[in-house]
N, C-alpha and C positions, 0 to 999 in steps of 0.2 A: 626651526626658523626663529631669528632674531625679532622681536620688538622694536618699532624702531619709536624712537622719542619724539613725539608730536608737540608741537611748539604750537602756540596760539598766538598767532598771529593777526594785526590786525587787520581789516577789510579796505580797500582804496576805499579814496574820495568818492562821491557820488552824487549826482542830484538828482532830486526828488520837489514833487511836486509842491509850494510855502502851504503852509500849514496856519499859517497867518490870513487872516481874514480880510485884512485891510491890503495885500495884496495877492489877493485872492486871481487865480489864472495863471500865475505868475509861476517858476522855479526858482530853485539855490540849491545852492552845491554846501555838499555836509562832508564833514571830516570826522570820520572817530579818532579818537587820541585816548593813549591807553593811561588808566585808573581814573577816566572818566567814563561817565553813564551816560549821558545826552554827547553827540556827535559837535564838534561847531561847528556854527554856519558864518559860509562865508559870506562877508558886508558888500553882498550885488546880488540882484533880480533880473532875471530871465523872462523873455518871453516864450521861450518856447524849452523843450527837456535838448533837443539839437545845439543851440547856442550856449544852452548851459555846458553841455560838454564840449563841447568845441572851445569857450573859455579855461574848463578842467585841464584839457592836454594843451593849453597852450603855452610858451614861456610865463608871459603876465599871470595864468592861474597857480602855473608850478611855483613860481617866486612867494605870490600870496598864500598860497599853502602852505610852503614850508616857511615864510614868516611868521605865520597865524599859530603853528604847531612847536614852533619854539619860542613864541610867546606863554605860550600856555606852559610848556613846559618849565620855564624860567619863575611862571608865578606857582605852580605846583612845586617846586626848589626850596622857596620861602616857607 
């Protein structure tokens, strides 16, 4: 039986509960991006983990993600 070549791949978007004390209750939605360690978070607060994803699969979140992620990547370039 063959091996097959496992690729590491990285994990979607996903929110999670802020971590942030000062908006403490609240969500955001995290991105990992790869030969980074900390995920980014995207620049908007949830009230609830449902709205946060419902913003995730939305056009406006997909747009924001993938500008957020080639941003990052463009200053990772330099």
């Amino acid at each position: 039986m063959a091996m097959r070549n496992k690729k590491h791949s990285l994990p979607p978007p996903y929110a999670s509960e802020t971590k942030d004390s000062r908006f403490a209750g609240t969500f955001e939605v995290l991105i990992p991006v790869e030969g980074r360690n900390k995920p980014l978070r995207a620049p908007k607060q949830f009230a609830t983990q449902q709205a946060a994803e419902a913003w995730l699969h939305s056009p406006d979140g997909k747009d924001a993600i993938a500008h957020l992620v080639q941003d990052e990547a463009k200053q990772r370039a330099k």
